[in-house]
C-alpha positions in Angstrom: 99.7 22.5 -117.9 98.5 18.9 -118.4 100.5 16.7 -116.4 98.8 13.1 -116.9 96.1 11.5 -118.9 94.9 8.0 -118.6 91.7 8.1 -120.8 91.4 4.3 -121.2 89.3 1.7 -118.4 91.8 -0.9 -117.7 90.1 -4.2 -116.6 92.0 -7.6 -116.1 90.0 -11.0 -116.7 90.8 -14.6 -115.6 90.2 -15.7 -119.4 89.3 -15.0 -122.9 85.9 -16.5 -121.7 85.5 -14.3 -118.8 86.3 -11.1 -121.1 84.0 -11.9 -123.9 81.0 -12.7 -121.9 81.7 -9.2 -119.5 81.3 -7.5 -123.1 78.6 -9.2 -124.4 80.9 -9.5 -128.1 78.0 -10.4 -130.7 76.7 -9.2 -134.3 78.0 -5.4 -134.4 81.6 -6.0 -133.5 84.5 -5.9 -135.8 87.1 -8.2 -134.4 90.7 -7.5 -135.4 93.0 -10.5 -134.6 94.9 -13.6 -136.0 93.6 -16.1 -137.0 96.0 -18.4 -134.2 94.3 -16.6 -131.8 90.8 -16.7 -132.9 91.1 -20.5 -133.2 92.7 -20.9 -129.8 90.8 -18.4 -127.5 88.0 -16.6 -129.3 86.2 -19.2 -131.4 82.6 -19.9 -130.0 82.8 -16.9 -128.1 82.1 -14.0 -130.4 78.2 -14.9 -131.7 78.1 -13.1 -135.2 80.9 -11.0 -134.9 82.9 -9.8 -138.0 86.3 -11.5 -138.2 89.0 -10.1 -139.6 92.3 -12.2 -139.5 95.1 -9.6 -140.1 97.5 -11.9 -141.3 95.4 -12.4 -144.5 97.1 -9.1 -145.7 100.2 -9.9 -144.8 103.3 -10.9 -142.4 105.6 -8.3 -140.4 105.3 -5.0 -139.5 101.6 -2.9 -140.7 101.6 -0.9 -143.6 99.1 1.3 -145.3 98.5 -1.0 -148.1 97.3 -3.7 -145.5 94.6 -0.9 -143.7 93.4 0.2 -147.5 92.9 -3.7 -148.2 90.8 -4.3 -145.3 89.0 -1.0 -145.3 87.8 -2.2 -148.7 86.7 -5.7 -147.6 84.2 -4.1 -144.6 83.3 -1.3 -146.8 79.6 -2.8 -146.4 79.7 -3.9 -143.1 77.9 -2.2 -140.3 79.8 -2.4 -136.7 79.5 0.0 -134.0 82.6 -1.5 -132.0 86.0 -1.9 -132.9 87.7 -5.0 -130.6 91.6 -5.6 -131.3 93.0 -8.9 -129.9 96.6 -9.4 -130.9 100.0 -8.0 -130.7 101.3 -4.0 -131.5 101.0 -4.4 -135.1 96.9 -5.5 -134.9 96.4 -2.7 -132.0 97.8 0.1 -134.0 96.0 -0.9 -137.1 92.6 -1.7 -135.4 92.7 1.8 -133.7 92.1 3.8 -137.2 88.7 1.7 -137.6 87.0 3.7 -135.0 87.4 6.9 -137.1 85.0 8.3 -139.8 87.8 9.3 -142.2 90.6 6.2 -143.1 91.6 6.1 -147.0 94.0 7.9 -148.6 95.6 6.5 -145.0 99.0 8.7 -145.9 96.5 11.7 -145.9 95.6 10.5 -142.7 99.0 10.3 -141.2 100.1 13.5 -142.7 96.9 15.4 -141.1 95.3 15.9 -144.6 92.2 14.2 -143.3 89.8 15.6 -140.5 89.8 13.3 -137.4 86.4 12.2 -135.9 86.3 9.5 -133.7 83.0 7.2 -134.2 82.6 3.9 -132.8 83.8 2.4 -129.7 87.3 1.0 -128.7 88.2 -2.2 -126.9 91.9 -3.2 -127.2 93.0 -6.5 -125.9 97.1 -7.3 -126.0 98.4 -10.6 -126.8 102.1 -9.8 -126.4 104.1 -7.7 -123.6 105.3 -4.9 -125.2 103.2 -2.3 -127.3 101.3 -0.6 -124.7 99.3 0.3 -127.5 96.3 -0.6 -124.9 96.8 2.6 -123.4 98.2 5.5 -125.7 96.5 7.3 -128.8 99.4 6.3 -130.8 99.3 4.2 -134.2 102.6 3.2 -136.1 102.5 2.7 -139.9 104.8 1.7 -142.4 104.0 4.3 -145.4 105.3 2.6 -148.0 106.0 5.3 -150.8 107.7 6.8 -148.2 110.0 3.9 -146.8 109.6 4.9 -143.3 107.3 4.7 -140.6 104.9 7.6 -139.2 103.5 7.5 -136.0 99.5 9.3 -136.0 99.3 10.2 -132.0 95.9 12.2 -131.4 93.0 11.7 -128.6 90.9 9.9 -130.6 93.0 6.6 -131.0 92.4 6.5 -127.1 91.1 2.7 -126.4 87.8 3.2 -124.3 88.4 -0.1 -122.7 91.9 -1.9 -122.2 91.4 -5.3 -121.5 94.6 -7.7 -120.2 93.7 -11.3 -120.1 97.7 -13.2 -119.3 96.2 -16.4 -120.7 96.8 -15.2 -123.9 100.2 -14.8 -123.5 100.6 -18.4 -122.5 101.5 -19.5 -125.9 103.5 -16.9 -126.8 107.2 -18.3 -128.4 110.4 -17.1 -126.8 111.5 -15.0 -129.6 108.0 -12.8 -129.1 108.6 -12.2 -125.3 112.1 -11.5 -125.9 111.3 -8.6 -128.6 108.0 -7.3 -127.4 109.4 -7.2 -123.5 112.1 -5.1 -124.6 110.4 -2.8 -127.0 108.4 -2.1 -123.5 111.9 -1.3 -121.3 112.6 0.7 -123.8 109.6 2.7 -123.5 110.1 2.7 -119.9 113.6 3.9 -120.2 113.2 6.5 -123.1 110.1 8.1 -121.2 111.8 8.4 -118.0 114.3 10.3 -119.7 111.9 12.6 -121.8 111.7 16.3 -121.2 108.3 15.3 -121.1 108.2 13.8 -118.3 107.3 13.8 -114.5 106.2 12.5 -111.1 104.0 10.4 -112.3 105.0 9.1 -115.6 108.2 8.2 -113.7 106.6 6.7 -111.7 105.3 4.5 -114.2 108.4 4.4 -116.3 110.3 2.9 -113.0 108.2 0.4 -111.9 108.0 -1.0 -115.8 112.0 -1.2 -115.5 112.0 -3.0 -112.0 109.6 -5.6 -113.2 111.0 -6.3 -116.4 114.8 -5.9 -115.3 113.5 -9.0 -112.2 111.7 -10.8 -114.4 114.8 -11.0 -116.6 117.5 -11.9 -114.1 114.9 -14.8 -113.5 115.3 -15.6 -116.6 118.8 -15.2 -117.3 119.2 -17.8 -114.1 117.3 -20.1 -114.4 115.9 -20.7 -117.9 113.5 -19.2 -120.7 110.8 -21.8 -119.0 110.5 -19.3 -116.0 109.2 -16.9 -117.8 105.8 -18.5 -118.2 104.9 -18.2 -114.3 105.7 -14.6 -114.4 103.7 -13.5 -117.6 101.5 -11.5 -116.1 104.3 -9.3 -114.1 105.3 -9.0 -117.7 102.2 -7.8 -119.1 101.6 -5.1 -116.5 105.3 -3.7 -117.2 104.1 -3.3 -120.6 101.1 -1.2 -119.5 102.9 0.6 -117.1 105.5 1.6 -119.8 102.4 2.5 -122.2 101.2 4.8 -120.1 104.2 6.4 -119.4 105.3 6.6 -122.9 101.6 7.6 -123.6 102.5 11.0 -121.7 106.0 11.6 -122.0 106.6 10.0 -125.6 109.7 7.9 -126.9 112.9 9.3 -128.5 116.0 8.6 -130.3 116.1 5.2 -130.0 112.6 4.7 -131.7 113.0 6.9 -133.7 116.2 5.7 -135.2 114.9 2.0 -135.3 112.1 3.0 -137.7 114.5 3.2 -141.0 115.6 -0.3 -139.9 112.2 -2.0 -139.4 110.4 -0.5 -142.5 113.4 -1.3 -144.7 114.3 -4.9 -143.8 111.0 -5.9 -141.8 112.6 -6.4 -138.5 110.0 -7.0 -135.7 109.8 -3.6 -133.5 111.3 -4.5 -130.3 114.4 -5.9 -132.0 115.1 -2.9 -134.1 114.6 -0.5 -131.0 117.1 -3.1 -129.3 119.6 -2.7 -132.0 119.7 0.6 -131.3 119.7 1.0 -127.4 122.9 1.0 -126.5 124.1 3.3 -129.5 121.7 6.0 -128.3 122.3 5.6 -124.9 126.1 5.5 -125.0 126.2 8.9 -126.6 123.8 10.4 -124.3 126.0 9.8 -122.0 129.0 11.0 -123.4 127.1 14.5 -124.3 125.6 15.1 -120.8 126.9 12.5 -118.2 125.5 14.6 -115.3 122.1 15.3 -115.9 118.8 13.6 -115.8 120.9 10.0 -117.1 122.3 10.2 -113.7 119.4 9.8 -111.7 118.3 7.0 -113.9 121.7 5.0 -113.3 121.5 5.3 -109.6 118.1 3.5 -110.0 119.1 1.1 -112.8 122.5 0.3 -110.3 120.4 -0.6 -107.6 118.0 -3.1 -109.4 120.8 -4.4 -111.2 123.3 -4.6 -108.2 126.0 -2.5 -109.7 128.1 0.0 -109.8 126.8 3.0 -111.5 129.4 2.6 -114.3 128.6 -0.6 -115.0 125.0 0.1 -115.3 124.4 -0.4 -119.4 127.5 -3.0 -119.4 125.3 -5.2 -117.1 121.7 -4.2 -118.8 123.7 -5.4 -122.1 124.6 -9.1 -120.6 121.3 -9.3 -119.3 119.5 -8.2 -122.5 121.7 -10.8 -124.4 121.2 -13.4 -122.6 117.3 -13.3 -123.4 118.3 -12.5 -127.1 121.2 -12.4 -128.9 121.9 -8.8 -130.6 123.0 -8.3 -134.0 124.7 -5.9 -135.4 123.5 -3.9 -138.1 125.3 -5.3 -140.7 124.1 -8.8 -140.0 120.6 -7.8 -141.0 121.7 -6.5 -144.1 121.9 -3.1 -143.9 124.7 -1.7 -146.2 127.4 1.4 -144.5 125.8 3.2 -147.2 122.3 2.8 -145.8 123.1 4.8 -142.4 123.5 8.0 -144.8 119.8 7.4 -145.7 118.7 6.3 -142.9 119.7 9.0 -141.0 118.5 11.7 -143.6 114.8 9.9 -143.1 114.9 10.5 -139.6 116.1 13.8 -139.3 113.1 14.8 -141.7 110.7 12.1 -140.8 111.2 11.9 -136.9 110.4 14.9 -135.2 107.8 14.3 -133.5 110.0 11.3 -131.2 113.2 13.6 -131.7 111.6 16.2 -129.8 111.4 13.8 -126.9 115.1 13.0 -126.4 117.3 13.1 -123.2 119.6 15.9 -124.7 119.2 17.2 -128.7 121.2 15.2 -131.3 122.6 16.5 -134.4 122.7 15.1 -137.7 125.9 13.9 -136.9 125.5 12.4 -133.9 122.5 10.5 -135.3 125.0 9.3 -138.5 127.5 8.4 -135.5 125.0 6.5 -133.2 124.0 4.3 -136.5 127.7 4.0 -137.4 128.4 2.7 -133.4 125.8 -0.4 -133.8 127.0 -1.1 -137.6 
């Protein structure tokens, strides 16, 4: 039985300079990025490499519309690599261009479509939280179906992850805050998967223990201190995506997905919404299994008692951003019927990864708890 899979190369570089001269980038590659980050770090680098500026199809979270809009405007391009250098959003959406088969993309999401992996991969993160870098996972707003799908199969596998921390030097507060947490809560859910083992765990931990220190820094001493640390940051985020690549996410992702395809809330700040909803009833439905094991853990890095452990991870989380309630974004008490309808028949493949099964009901009542 398959225990672990790391299929990428992970390399780290000094600077955007450093990586694009190590890769020779010229005519034949297809860059995917913004265009803030081509002006700042890539431009003068890249020879006669194809640009495509993601934002030019729109703000927020990827959709299909945005990959059929794009797939049109290469259709007569030639490129032999694929290069993504940005945050989750342009990862997950650059990952489809290395495959022969894109458009209907709902076909492709739904299986409809054979998958045949053709061109090379080179994915390059800009924020510290995906760990898209590393998995063979894309996440897509459908929109006729007002939810997002996740397309996980071995040939979304980057050949070459690439971590340069310089370009997480201008990243704004509100960035770090979401995209670090999406990544403890990859840690946190894959630790806890069914899924998992020995080494994922592994993973999973050391993720925690250097987000959970970076943040106490933080918390102490001001959002400024982050900076220095930005490349403990960035390896948590890897570390998480590798565990998550192998043990999967759950409940908390999967419940999160109604919320950010309906009202456009970045990733990491919909899974935070509903952290402590998932995990409080986890706890409350088996207290004395695997959740255990992670508290003793969590209680030591976090210097308390183990039934203060998500009391303190709450504070700690807050102070770095401030969590909202459902409500406050706008979702209505009649939403959280819908929303929970969508992931029961949506979400299966994440459900299937939770600490302990949840019901219909328990689902309806997690959404209710974080209203």
């Amino acid at each position: 039985m398959t225990q672990f899979r790391l299929k990428s190369t992970i390399q780290i570089f000094e600077s955007c300079k450093e990586f694009c001269e190590s890769f020779h980038i010229t005519e034949g590659d297809l860059i995917i990025t913004s265009g803030h980050i081509y002006e700042n770090y890539l431009k003068g680098l890249i020879g006669s490499a194809t640009v495509i500026n993601m934002r030019k199809y729109g703000n927020g979270e990827p959709n299909d519309r945005m990959v059929e809009a794009i797939l049109d405007d290469i259709k007569d391009i030639s490129y032999h690599r694929v290069i993504a250098v940005g945050g989750g959003s342009i990862l997950d959406v650059a990952k489809l261009f290395v495959l022969k088969n894109i458009s209907p993309v709902q076909d492709l999401f739904e299986r409809k479509l054979p998958i045949i992996k053709e061109k090379e991969l080179i994915m390059v993160p800009t924020t510290c939280g995906t760990g898209s870098e590393v998995t063979n996972i894309s996440i897509l707003e459908l929109l006729t179906k007002k939810t997002k799908l996740g397309l996980a199969v071995d040939e979304l596998f980057a050949d070459y992850a690439a971590l340069i921390p310089q370009l997480l030097e201008t990243l704004p507060m509100h960035s770090f805050a979401t995209s670090s947490m999406d990544a403890f809560i990859h840690a946190i859910e894959s630790y806890l998967s069914p899924k998992a083992n020995a080494f994922t765990q592994m993973y999973s931990k050391q993720a925690m223990e250097l987000i959970i220190n970076g943040y106490q820094i933080i918390a102490d001493k001001g959002e400024q201190e982050r900076l220095p640390i930005m490349k403990n940051f960035l390896l948590a985020s890897t570390y998480a995506g590798i565990a998550f690549g192998n043990a999967g996410c759950a409940a908390v992702h999967a419940l999160s997905y109604p919320l950010g395809a309906v009202f456009h809330i970045a990733h990491g700040e919909s899974n935070y919404a509903m952290f402590h909803g998932v995990f409080e009833k986890y706890e409350k439905l088996a207290p004395n299994g695997k959740i255990k094991e992670l508290n003793e853990f969590l209680s030591e890095l976090l210097g308390c008692s183990l039934g203060n452990v998500y009391k303190v991870i709450e504070e700690l989380l807050e102070a770095i951003l401030p969590k909202k309630s459902l409500s406050s974004y706008g979702v209505t008490f009649e939403q959280l019927e819908e929303f929970t309808d969508s992931v029961m028949a949506n979400q299966g493949r994440l459900m299937a990864n939770n600490y302990i099964a949840l019901t219909r009901e328990d689902v309806l009542e997690i959404y209710r708890s974080v209203y």
